[in-house]
Every structure is written in structure tokens, then in C-alpha cells.
VEXLUM-138602 format. One record per residue (C-alpha): x, y, z. Coordinates in steps of 0.05 Angstrom, whole numbers, padded with zeros to 5 digits, always signed. Example, Ala and Ser with C-alpha at 12.3 -4.5 7.8 and 13.67 -1.06 7.14 Angstrom:
BEGIN
+00246-00090+00156 +00273-00021+00143 
***
This chain:
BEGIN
+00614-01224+01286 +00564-01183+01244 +00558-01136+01311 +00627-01126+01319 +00631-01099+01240 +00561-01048+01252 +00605-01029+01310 +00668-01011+01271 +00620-00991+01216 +00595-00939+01270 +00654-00910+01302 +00689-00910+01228 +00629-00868+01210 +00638-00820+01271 +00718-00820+01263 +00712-00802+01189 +00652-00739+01208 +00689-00715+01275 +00765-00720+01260 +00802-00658+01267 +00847-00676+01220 +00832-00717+01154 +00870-00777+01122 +00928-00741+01083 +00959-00803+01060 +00948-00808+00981 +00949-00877+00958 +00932-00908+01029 +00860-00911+01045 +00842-00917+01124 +00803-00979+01151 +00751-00931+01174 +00747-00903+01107 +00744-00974+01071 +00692-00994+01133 +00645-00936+01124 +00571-00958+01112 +00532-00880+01114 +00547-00805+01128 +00519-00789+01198 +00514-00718+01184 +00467-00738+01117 +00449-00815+01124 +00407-00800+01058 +00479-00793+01017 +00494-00837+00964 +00563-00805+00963 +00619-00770+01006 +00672-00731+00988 +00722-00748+01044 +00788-00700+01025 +00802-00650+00966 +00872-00622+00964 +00871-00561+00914 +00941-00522+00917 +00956-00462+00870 +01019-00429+00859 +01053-00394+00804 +01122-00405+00758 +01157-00371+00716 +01159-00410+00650 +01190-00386+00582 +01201-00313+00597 +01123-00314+00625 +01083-00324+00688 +01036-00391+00688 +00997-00422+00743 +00994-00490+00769 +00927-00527+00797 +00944-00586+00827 +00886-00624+00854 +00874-00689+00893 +00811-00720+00925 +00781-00781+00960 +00712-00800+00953 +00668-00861+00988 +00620-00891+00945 +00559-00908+01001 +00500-00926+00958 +00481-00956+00882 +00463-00883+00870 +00530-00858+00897 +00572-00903+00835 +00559-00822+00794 +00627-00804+00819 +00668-00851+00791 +00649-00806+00725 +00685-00741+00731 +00712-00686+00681 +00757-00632+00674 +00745-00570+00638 +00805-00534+00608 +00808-00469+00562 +00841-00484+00501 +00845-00411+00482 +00816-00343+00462 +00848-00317+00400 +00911-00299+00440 +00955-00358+00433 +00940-00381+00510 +00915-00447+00538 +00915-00496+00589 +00930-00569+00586 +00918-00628+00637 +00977-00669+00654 +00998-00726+00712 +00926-00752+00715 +00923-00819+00759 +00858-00848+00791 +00857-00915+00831 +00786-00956+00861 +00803-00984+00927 +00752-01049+00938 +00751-01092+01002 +00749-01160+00979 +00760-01220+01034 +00781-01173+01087 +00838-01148+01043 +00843-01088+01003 +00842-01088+00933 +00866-01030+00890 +00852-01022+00811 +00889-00969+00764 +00853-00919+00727 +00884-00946+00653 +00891-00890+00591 +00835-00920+00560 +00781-00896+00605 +00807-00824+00594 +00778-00787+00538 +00767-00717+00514 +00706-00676+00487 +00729-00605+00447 +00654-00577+00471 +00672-00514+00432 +00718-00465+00410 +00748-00447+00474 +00737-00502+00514 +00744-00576+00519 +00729-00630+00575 +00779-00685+00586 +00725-00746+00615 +00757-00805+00650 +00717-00869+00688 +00752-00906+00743 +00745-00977+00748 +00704-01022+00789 +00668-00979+00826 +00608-01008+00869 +00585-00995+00949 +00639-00987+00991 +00685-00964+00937 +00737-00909+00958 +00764-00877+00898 +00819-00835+00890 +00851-00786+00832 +00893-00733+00821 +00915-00683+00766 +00954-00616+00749 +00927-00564+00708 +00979-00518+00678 +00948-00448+00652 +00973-00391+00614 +00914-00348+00649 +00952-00332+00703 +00915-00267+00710 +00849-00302+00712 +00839-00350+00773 +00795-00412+00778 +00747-00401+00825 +00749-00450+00882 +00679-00488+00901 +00680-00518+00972 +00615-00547+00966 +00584-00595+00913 +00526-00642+00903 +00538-00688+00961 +00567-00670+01029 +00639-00659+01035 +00688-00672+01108 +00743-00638+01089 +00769-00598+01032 +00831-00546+01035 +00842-00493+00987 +00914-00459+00988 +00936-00399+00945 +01009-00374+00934 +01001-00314+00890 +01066-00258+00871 +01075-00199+00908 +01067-00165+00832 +00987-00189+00828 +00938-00153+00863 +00869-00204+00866 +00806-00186+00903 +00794-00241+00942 +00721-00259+00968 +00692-00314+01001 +00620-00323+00992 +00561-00379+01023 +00525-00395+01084 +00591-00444+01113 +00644-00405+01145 +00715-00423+01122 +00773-00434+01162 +00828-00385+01147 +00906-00384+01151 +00962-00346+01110 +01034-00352+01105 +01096-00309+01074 +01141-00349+01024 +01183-00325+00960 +01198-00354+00891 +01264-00339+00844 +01252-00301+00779 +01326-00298+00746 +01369-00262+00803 +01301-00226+00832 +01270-00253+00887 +01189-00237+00897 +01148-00254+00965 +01094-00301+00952 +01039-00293+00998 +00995-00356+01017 +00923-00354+01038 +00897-00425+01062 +00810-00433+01061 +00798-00502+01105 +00726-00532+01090 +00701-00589+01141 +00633-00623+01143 +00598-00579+01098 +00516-00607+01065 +00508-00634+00997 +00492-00574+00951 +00436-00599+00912 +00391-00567+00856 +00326-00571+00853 +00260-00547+00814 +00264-00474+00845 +00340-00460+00842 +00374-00446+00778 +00448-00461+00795 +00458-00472+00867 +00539-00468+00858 +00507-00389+00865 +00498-00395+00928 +00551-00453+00954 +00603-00436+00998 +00672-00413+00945 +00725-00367+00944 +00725-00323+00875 +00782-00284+00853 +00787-00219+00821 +00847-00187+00789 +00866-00109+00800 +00921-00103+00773 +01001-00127+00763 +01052-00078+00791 +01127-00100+00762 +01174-00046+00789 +01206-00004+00748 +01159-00026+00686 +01092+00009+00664 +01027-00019+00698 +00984-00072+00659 +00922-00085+00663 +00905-00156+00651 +00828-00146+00673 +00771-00138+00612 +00716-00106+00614 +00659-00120+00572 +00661-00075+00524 +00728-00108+00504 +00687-00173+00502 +00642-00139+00448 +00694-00114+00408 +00731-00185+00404 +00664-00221+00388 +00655-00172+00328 +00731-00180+00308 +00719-00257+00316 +00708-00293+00243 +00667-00348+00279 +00617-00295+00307 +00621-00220+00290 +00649-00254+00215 +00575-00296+00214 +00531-00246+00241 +00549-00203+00176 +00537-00259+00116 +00484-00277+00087 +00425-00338+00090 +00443-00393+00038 +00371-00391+00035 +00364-00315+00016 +00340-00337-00050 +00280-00373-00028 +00271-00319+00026 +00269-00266-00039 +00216-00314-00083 +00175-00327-00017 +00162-00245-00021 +00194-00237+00054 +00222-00180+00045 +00162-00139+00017 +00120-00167+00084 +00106-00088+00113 +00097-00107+00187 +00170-00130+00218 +00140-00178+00270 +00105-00215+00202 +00171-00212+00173 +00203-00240+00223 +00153-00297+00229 +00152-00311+00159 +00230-00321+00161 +00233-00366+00224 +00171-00413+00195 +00216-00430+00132 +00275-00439+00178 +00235-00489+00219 +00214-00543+00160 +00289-00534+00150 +00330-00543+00212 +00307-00580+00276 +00344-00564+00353 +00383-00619+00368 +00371-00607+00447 +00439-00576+00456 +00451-00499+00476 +00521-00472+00447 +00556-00404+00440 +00599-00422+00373 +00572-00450+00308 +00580-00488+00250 +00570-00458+00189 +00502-00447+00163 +00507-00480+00094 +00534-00547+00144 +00484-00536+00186 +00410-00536+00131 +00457-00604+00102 +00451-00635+00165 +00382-00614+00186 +00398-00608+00258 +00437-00561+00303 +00447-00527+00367 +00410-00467+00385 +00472-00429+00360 +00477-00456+00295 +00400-00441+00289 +00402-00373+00309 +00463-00351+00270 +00418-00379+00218 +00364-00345+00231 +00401-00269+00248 +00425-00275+00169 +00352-00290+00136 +00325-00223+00182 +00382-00183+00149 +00356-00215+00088 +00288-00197+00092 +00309-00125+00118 +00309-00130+00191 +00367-00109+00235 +00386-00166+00281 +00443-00192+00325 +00465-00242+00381 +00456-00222+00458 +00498-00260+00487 +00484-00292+00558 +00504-00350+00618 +00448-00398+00617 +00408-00392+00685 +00431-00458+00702 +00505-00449+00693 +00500-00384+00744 +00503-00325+00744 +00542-00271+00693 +00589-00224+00738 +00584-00157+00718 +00662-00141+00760 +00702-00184+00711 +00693-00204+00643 +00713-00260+00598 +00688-00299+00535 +00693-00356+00588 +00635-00341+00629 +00581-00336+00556 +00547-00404+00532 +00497-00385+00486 +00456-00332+00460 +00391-00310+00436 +00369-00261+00377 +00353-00187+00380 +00305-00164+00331 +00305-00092+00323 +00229-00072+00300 +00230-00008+00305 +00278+00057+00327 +00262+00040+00399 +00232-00029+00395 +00268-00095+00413 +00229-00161+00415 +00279-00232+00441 +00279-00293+00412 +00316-00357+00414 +00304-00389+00336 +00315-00462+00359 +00255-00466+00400 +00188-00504+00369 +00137-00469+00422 +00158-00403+00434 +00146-00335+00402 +00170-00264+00403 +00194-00245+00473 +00172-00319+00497 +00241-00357+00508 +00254-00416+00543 +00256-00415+00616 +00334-00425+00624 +00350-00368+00572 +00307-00317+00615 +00358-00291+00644 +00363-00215+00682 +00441-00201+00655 +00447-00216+00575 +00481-00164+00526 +00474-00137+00455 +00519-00153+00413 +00520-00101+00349 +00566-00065+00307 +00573+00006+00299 +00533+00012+00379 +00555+00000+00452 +00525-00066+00474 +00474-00063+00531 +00449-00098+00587 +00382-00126+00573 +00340-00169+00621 +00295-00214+00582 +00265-00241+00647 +00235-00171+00658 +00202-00182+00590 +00180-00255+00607 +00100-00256+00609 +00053-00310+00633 -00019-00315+00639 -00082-00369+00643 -00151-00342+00642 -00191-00396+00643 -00272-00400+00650 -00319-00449+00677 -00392-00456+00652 -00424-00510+00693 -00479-00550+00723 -00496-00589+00781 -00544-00641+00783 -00587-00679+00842 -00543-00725+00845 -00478-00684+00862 -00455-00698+00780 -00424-00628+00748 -00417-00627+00674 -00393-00568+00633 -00340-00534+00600 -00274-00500+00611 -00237-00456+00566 -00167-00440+00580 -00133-00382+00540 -00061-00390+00556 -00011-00332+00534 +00067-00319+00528 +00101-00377+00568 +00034-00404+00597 +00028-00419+00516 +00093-00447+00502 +00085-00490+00568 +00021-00531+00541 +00051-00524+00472 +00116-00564+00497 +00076-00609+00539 +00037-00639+00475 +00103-00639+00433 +00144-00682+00488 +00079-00728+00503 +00079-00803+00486 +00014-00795+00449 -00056-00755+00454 -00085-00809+00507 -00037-00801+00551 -00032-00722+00554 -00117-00735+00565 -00113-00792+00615 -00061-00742+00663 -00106-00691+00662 -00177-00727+00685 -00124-00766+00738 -00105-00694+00761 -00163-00666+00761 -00215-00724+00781 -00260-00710+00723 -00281-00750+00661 -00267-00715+00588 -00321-00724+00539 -00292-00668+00496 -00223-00633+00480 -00203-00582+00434 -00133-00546+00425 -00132-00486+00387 -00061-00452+00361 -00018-00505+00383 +00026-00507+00320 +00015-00429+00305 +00067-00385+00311 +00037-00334+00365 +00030-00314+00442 -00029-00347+00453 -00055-00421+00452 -00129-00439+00477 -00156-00504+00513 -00237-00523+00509 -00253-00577+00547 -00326-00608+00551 -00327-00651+00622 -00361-00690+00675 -00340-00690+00760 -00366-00735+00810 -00376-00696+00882 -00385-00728+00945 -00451-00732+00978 -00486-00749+01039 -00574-00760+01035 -00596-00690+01024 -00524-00654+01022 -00477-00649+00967 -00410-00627+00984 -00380-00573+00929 -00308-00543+00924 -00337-00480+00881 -00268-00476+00839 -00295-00541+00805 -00215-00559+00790 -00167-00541+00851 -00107-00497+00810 -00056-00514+00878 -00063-00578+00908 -00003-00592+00938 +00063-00548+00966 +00123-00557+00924 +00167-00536+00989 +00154-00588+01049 +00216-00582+01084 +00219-00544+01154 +00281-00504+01133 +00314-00483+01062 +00389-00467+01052 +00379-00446+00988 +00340-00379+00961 +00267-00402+00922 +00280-00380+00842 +00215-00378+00802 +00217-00390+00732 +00176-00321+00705 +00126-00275+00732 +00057-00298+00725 -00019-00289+00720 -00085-00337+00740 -00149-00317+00736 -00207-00371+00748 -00278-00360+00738 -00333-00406+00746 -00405-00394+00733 -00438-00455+00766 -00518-00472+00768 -00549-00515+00822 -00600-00553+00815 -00674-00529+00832 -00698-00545+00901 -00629-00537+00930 -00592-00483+00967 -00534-00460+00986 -00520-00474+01063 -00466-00414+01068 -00422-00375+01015 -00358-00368+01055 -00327-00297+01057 -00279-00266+01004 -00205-00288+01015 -00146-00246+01005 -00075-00270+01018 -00014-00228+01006 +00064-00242+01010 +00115-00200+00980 +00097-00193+00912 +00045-00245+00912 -00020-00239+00917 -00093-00290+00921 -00164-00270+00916 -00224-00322+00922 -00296-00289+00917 -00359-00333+00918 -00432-00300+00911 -00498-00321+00897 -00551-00295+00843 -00611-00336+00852 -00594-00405+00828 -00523-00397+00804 -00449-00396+00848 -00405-00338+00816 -00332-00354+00837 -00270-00318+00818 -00201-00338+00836 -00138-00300+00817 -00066-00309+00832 -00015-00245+00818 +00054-00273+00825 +00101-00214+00802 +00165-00228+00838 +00207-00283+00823 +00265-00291+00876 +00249-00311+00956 +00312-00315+00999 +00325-00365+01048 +00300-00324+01109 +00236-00314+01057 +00224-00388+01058 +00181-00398+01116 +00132-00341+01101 +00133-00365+01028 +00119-00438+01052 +00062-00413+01103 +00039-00371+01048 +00035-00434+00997 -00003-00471+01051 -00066-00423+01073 -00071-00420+00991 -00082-00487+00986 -00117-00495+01045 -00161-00441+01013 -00163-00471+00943 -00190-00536+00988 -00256-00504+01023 -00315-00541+01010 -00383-00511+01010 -00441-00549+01028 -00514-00548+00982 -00569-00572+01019 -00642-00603+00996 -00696-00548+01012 -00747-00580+01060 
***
């Protein structure tokens, strides 16, 4: 009996994968579906998505245009890990200053459980449907099906009804697990004019149709474009991708313009300098980013404003603002007020930073928000505009004429052009009045460097004990700053690094870790065990190996590799061997070079002592996917060379 189910198991699995044609039937789960045990394209899948129905079409509703979304979709629950998708949300636009929004209506969702060879189906009830306003513009309405476990097929549906009928969803055939089949159809006016682009690696099947729809007594043709998806990966993130929906296989939409005959032509597309001007307009941001600090009198006793250098100033202002207000984790674009926000003691990074932009004014220094799309929420398009695409921003502080310096007011280890890695991003704007916002790219202005040096010994016995001082700067600094903040405690932070590093710690010193600057500094006294053999002693001359392992194992990569920042290593080790040894051979220099990337190793002897110097230049950031293999190789002969042993030998 159990054969004859891992046989129906089996072919269910292959039916499911190699259909042409997908279950269509809402409501009515297959056998096969019920039956499946794994994903044979991706046997590693907690989840599938087996069918999403997405169908978009227009109406003409109270003298005005809106558009209709109506979704369905199947998924199979295949692993513990896989239960995630019984969680799902909806985000909706509840408006923009213009009297437009969306709303979410005929939402049903249904768990279908095989229990005693029968099927078993469980309603979604109002209850596990709730809603989250996440800001000013937008809210998420959350619901939970029930009883989901292994095997689970679950099932919803929903309509989204939109007044931004000349601003399209995007449509994302890929997600975080793999998907069999997913169709996309379109029915847009003869009156709009959208680009329409398909972008990713997965080519879509394509198909259009001519229909028509009734406005009054006039008749428009409605053409139909239909995208058909089938067996496409899982879309996953990872450490070295910042939003891989970037680079997933979608459709994006584009408006050029609405031709009505016999009416004037209206443009419906914004560009951003209309995005500036409504921020300004907007009470909740251009309206705060003129007030000032509630705490402008203790800004005025502390003698701020009299500080001469601006950088001073500015660090004066953001050290009161920190034994004040702590970052509640969150990133945001809108804010409570700042009076709400010192009460509480806690806020986003918006509510810090609108905070902060009114105690620089305060103290005489001209700042304002540049606005920006977190890394990890994609990319900003620079074709089409809306408030829609922003979700947060950082602070400009003007020093000077022709001097800018970035910072994000909510963070407890960064400094003056030193944000956090997600808010580096290459597209963010100024937002100021009386001047044009600009494109800045505070990724370009992202710095990282670790010089660290090595004074050392060796003893007869293969035992090295010295000291290593590492002066970290710019995000190198707010990197070992953040990793003592988040630690459980001292011991542990200690007890990683002689694990890492094979080493004992007698001593450790940390200089500048609460300070307010670029740079933080790391002395450690220590002791390292090497192997040895009778009369040899076997020595890796960088004393601690900076690479020891390659982040990217994998034969093949769909996705591009994204580097947080540009950085800088430089190693130097001054190491002294004992008398009455030698050593048997200082290997050659090294040089490696990739594409922006470069490695040096260069041993030499002076009498008694090992001089090595080690430096790593990485300057670019992005690798595309056919970069990956010659960034992999490229990671491995660096390792291998951070690996090479030398050999000292007794003298006879």
C-alpha cells in the first residue's frame, strides 16, 4: 500500500511540474495536488505556488475611469518551513492628497486538508483578517488561513478596486519559492497609451486579444495582452542581493499619455520635480521640515549655535538628540510629530530625523530630507514618479556653499557620510525649498577601510604572541561599533573572535566605540598555537587569515552579486623568528586582479624578521550574473593565497 501512494505521490508530482495546462477549477483541488509530497524541479522547496490568476481591466465608475485587480492563487504547503504562506498581505494606497484610493473587497481563502482519505476544507473566517495603516499613504490588509500544516493546499482570492487607473501595478511572475503556473492578463482603453516592458531571465508566454467596453453611447476597443508564466525558480534573497524582485521575471507598466477625442490631452504621468513640489506643499513633511526643535531652548543654553565649525555643530546637536530619543528598529517616510515623539522616547528613523533637520536649523545649519527606496525594497525608477515608490529618508547637511555631508539621525554607530548599509543607496534626492532637488548617490560617498598591524614573535616551540591593532574607519567603524552594541555580552563578542581566529586573548582594548567619529580602533595583546613537526614549524605569515572561506559555493548564480560599499584592507605583520631558525623559502609576491578588485601579498626577509603585507582594493560593488564565475574563481585563488604556509626550519 505505502508503494502504491510514493507512486501516486510521484506521478502527482510530475503531472503537477509537466501539465500543459494547470488546474483552473477554484474551489476544487486535484488529487494530484492534495497527493503532492516535493517539487521535482526544486525538491529543496518548502512551498509551491501551483496557479495565480491576476486579471486587470478597467470601468467606468461615477463619471471616472477605475481599475479592477482581481486575483486568485493556489499554493501547496510541502514542508514545516513551507506553513509561511498561509500569512499573506495586501498592500493598498489609501491616497495622496488628491482624494484617490483603493480598497480591498470579496476576500475569501479556504485550507484544503486530507484527512482519512477525504478532503477536508476550512473557511478563512473575518477574524483572521486584519489591517495595518503602515503610513500615510499606505496600509496592509493581513489575513491567516486556517489549519495549515504539510500537505495543505490553500486557496484565496480578492479584488482590488483603484482610482489610479493611470498608474498600473506592476505584475511579479516570480517570488520566493518556485511557481508552475501564473497568468497575467491586461485589458487596457484604446484612450491609454502604457509602455509595456517585460523584464528577467524567464521568457514569458505571450498572447493578445481585441475586445470593447460601453462608456454612455461610446464604444472604446479594449486591447488585451496575456503574459503566461510556467515552472519558473524560487526567487530568493540572499547576503549579496539587495532586492531580488530587481531582477525577477515581471511586466512593469508605464503611462504616456490618455488621448480622449475631441478633448485636450492629459498627462497623468509625474515627474519628480512634481514629487518635490508636493512634499514641500505637504503639512506632514515640507510643513515639519520648516518648524522648529521643541528642544531649541536647550540647544540655545547648551551654546550650539555659537559652535564655529558646522560638522561640531552638527555633532553637538545629534549627541543631545541621542540621550533623548532611541530608533525603534523601524525605517518610515512619514512622522509623528516631534513634541510626540521626545514624550515617547522612541521612533522611527523618520520621526528622528525630522527631529534632528529642525535642531540644525536651530543651531544655524541649513538641512533637509533626501528622500530615497531602501536598497532592499528595489530600486527607484528614474521614468516614472510617485510618492509610492519613497520609504524613508536621510538628512542633508549643508556645511558649506558646495559641501554636503549624509546622515541618517536614528543610527547609534554611524557618523557623517557613514549610513547604514540599506540607506546607501546610488538614486536618493534633495528635498529643499527655494532649489531644484538633485540626484545624489550616497553609495558613491560610502567609505570603508581596516588597517590593521601585527607586531609579533615566534618561539621554539611554534607559539606566536603579540599584538594587533586594527584602526577601522567610516563603515569598517560603524560595523565593529554595531557588532558590540547587538552582542549578548563582552565574553561572547571575545570568545567568537579567538574561535575565528584560533588564537588565545590575553588582552583587549576598544578605543572610540561610543564617540561620535569615523574612526574606531581595536588593540589586541594575543597568543597562536602553529603546527609543528621535530625541527619544522609550519607558519601562515598573515598570522590571522582575513578570507577563509567563499561566501559564493554554488556552480551557477541567477542573480547579479551586490556588495554592500566599496572597501579597503591593508595587513601588515612584522614577525620575528626565533634564533637558530630559518626560513626554508619566502614564496613570491602575489597579485590577483578582477574587475575592480584587486590583492597583493608580499613576504621578505631582513635578517631575523618576516615583513608581510597584504592588501585588498575592492572598489566596485555590482558583479552580474555572467561575472559570477570569474568573481567565484577570483574569491577562491584569494583564499587559497591567504592559506599558503611557509615552512621555518632548525639550522643544523
Amino acid at each position: 500500500m505505502k508503494k502504491h501512494l510514493l507512486l501516486l505521490a510521484f506521478c502527482a508530482l510530475n503531472a503537477v511540474a509537466q501539465t500543459s495546462e494547470p488546474n483552473l477549477k477554484w474551489g476544487k483541488p486535484t488529487d494530484e495536488e492534495l497527493n503532492m509530497t516535493e517539487y521535482p524541479n526544486d525538491k529543496d522547496a518548502d512551498a509551491v505556488e501551483l496557479c495565480r490568476l491576476v486579471d486587470v481591466n478597467y470601468n467606468w465608475v461615477n463619471n471616472s475611469f477605475r481599475v479592477y485587480y482581481r486575483v486568485k492563487c493556489r499554493l501547496k504547503v510541502l514542508k514545516p518551513e513551507g506553513k509561511h504562506v498561509g500569512d499573506q498581505s495586501i498592500s493598498i494606497h489609501t491616497g495622496e492628497g488628491n482624494h484617490r484610493y483603493e480598497i480591498v473587497a470579496g476576500l475569501k481563502a479556504a485550507t484544503y486538508n486530507m484527512e482519512n482519505g477525504k478532503m477536508v476544507k476550512t473557511k478563512m473566517e473575518s477574524s483572521m483578517v486584519h489591517e495595518e495603516q503602515l503610513d500615510k499613504t499606505t496600509k496592509l490588509i493581513k489575513f491567516s488561513l486556517p489549519q495549515v500544516r504539510v500537505g495543505s493546499v490553500i486557496e484565496y482570492e480578492y479584488r482590488i478596486e483603484s482610482d489610479y487607473f493611470y498608474n498600473l501595478r506592476d505584475w511579479y511572475a516570480q517570488k520566493n519559492i518556485p511557481v508552475v503556473y501564473s497568468k497575467y492578463e491586461l485589458a487596457v482603453p484604446e484612450w491609454f497609451s502604457f509602455n509595456i516592458d517585460q523584464t528577467g531571465m524567464n521568457q514569458l508566454e505571450y498572447k493578445n486579444n481585441s475586445t470593447s467596453m460601453a462608456i454612455g453611447d461610446t464604444h472604446l476597443n479594449v486591447k488585451e495582452d496575456i503574459f503566461i508564466a510556467r515552472n519558473l525558480p524560487a526567487l530568493k534573497d540572499d547576503d549579496y542581493v539587495w532586492c531580488a524582485e530587481d531582477y525577477g521575471t515581471k511586466i512593469t507598466h508605464e503611462l504616456k499619455g490618455i488621448y480622449v477625442p475631441g478633448a485636450v490631452y492629459k498627462d497623468y504621468t509625474s515627474k519628480w520635480e512634481d514629487i518635490d513640489k508636493t512634499l514641500l506643499e505637504d503639512d506632514e513633511f515640507g510643513g515639519r521640515i520648516k518648524k522648529s526643535s521643541p528642544l531649541k531652548d536647550e540647544i540655545l543654553s547648551a551654546g550650539i549655535p555659537a559652535i564655529s565649525d558646522p560638522q561640531e555643530r552638527a555633532a553637538a546637536c545629534w549627541q543631545m538628540l541621542k540621550k533623548k530619543v532611541k530608533w525603534n528598529g523601524d525605517y518610515a517616510f512619514w512622522a509623528k510629530s516631534g513634541s510626540k515623539v521626545l514624550k515617547e522616547g522612541t521612533g522611527t528613523n523618520a520621526d528622528i530625523n525630522f527631529l534632528y533637520i529642525n535642531m540644525l536649523r536651530d543651531a544655524g545649519i541649513e538641512a533637509y530630507p533626501v528622500v530615497m527606496r531602501l536598497r532592499n525594497h528595489g530600486r527607484l525608477p528614474l521614468s516614472h514618479a510617485s510618492l509610492k515608490y519613497l520609504s524613508s529618508f536621510v538628512v542633508g547637511i549643508q556645511l558649506n556653499d558646495t559641501t554636503a555631508t549624509y546622515m541618517d539621525a536614528s543610527v547609534e554607530d554611524g557618523y557623517l557620510n557613514v549610513l547604514p548599509p540599506r540607506l546607501l543607496t546610488e538614486m536618493a534626492r534633495t528635498v529643499r525649498k527655494g532649489k531644484q532637488g538633485e540626484w545624489v548617490n550616497l553609495l558613491k560617498n560610502a567609505q570603508s577601510a581596516e588597517t590593521t598591524i601585527i607586531q609579533a614573535t615566534i618561539n621554539d616551540e611554534g607559539i606566536i604572541s603579540g599584538s594587533k591593532q586594527t584602526n577601522c574607519v567610516g563603515e569598517a567603524a560603524a560595523s565593529l561599533r554595531k557588532k558590540w552594541r547587538t552582542a549578548k555580552d563582552s565574553i561572547d563578542v571575545i570568545h567568537q573572535m579567538q574561535e575565528r581566529d584560533e588564537m588565545e586573548i590575553t588582552q583587549y582594548q576598544i578605543e572610540g566605540r561610543h564617540d561620535f567619529s569615523p574612526t574606531v580602533r581595536e588593540t589586541i595583546n594575543f597568543t597562536k598555537s602553529c603546527t609543528t613537526a621535530g625541527d619544522l614549524i609550519y607558519l601562515n605569515p598573515l598570522v590571522f587569515v582575513p578570507w577563509q572561506k567563499n561566501p559564493f559555493t554554488t556552480d551557477t548564480r541567477n542573480l547579479p552579486v551586490e556588495f554592500p560599499y566599496s572597501q579597503r584592507e591593508n595587513l601588515n605583520v612584522t614577525l620575528t623568528i626565533p634564533e637558530g631558525w630559518e626560513v626554508e623559502e619566502v614564496p613570491q609576491p602575489i597579485i590577483l586582479k578582477f574587475d575592480g578588485i584587486t590583492a597583493r601579498i608580499g613576504i621578505r626577509q631582513m635578517d631575523n624578521v618576516l615583513l608581510t603585507q597584504y592588501s585588498l582594493n575592492t572598489k566596485r560593488t555590482f558583479f552580474s550574473q555572467q561575472q559570477y564565475q570569474d568573481l567565484k574563481s577570483f574569491i577562491d585563488k584569494l583564499i587559497e593565497s591567504n592559506k599558503k604556509i611557509i615552512t621555518l626550519k632548525k639550522k643544523p
